[in-house]
C-alpha positions as CSV (number, residue, x, y, z in Angstrom):
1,X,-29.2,-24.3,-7.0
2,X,-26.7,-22.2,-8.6
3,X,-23.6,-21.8,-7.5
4,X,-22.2,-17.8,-6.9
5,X,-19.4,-19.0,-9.5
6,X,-22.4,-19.9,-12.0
7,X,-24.2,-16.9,-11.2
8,X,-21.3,-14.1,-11.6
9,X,-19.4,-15.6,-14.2
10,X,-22.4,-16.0,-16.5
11,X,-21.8,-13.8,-20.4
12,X,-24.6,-12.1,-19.9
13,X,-24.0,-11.5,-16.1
14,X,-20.2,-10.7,-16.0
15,X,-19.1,-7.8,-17.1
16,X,-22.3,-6.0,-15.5
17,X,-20.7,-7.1,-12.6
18,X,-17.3,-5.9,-13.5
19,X,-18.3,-2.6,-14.6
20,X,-20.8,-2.7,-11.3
21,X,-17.7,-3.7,-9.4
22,X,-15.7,-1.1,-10.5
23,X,-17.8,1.8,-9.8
24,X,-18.7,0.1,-6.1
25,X,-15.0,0.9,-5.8
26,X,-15.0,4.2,-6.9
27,X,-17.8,5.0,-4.5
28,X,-16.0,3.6,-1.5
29,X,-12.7,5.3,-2.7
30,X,-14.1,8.4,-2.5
31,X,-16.1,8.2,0.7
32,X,-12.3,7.8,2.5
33,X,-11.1,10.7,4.9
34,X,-8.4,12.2,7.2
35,X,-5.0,11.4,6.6
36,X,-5.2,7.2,5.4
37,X,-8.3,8.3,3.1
38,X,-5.9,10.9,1.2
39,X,-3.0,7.7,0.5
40,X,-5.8,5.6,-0.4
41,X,-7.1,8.2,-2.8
42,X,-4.1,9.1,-3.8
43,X,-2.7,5.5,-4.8
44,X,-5.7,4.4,-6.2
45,X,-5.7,7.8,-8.6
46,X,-2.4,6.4,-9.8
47,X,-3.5,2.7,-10.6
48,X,-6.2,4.3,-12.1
49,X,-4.6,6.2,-14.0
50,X,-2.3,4.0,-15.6
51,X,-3.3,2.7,-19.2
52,X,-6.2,5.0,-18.8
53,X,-7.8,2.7,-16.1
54,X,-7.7,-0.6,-18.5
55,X,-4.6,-2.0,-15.6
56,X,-7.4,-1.5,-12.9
57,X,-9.7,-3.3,-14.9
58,X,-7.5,-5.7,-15.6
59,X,-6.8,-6.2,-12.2
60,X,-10.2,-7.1,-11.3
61,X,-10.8,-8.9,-13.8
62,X,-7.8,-11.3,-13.1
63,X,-8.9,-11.4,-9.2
64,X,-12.6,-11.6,-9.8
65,X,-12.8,-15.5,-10.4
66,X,-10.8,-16.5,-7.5
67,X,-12.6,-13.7,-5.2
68,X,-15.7,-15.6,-6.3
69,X,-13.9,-18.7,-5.2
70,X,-13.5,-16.8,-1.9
71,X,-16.9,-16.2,-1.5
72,X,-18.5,-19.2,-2.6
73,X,-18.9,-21.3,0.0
74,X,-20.9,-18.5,2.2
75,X,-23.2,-18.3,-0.4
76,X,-23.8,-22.0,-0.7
77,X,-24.7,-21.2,3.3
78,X,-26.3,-18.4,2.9
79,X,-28.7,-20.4,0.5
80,X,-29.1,-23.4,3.2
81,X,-29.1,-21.2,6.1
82,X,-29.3,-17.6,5.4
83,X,-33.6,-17.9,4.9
84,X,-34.9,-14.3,5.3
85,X,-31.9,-12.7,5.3
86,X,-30.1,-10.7,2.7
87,X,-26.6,-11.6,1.3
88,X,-25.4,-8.9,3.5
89,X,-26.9,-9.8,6.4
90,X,-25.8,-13.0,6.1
91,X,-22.2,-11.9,5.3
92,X,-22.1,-9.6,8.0
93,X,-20.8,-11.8,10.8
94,X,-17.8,-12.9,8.7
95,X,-16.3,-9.7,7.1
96,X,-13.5,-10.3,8.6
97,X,-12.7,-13.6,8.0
98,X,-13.8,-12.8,4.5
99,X,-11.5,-9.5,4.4
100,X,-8.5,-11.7,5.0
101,X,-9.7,-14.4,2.3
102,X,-9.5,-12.0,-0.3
103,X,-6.1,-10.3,0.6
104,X,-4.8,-13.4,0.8
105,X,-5.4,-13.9,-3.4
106,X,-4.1,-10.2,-3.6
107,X,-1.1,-11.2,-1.4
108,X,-0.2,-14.1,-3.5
109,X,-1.1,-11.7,-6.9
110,X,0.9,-8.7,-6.2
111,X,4.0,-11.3,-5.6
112,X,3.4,-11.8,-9.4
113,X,3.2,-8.3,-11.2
114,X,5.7,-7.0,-13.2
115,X,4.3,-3.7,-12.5
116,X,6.5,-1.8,-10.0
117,X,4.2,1.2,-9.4
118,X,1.5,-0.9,-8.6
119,X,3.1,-2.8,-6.5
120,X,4.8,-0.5,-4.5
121,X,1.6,1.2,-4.4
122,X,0.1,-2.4,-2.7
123,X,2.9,-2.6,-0.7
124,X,2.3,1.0,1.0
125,X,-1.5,0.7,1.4
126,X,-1.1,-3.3,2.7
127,X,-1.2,-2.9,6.3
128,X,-4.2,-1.2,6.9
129,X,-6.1,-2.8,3.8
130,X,-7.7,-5.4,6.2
131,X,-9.5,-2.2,7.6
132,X,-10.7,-1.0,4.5
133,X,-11.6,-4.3,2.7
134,X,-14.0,-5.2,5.3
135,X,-15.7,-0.9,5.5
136,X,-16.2,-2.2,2.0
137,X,-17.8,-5.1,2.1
138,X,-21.3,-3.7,2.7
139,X,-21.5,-1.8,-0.5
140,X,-20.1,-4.8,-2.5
141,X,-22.9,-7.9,-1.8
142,X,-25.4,-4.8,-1.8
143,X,-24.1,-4.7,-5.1
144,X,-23.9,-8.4,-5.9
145,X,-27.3,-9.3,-4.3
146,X,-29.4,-7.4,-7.7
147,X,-27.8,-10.3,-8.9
148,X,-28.3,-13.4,-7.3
């Protein structure tokens, strides 16, 4: 068996996944409303923006490998125990654990930036991301199970 690490950070498999990745987050982005949706969409027009989108790709590419550390061990799970399900069904019952796995690597990453508007813009957005992380964990092992 593979690991998720193996599988995702394969040269022919990885920057599918980025550029995948990146357009999962442009989907979810955009289907954000009322008052918290317009900051979000607003912030993340300014990362976005910056170098012409190359420091949000950046970004995910710097937090990808550890994210994949993140979510490693579920799918060594979901491949002992997850039989008949799909990766999001088996991921389902632990968004939320898993939300605060990842923000814990953004946490630690944003600490390290010399970038001011992106960290101010993390900074704003921080206390509800917990909220939002997990809304978009559906759409992102939908995305990741085309390829494992």
């Amino acid at each position: 068996m593979k690991s998720l690490k193996e599988i995702i950070e394969d040269p022919n498999v990885s920057q599918s996944v980025l550029t995948d990745g990146l357009r999962v987050l442009d989907e979810e982005i955009a289907k954000r409303s009322g008052i918290g949706g317009m900051a979000i969409k607003g912030a993340y027009k300014v990362i976005k923006n910056i170098q012409g989108g190359r420091t949000l790709e950046k970004a995910v590419k710097v937090l990808m490998p550890e994210f994949i550390d993140k979510l490693d061990p579920y799918f060594v799970r979901f491949q002992e125990e997850g039989k008949g399900k799909t990766w999001e069904e088996y991921l389902r019952p632990h968004y939320d654990a898993l939300a605060d796995e990842l923000l814990a690597v953004t946490d630690r990453k944003i600490q390290g930036t010399d970038n001011r508007a992106v960290r101010k813009t993390y900074d704003k957005l921080r206390p509800k991301a917990r909220k939002e992380v997990t809304a978009s964990l559906p759409a992102l092992t939908r995305m990741m199970e085309s390829y494992i």
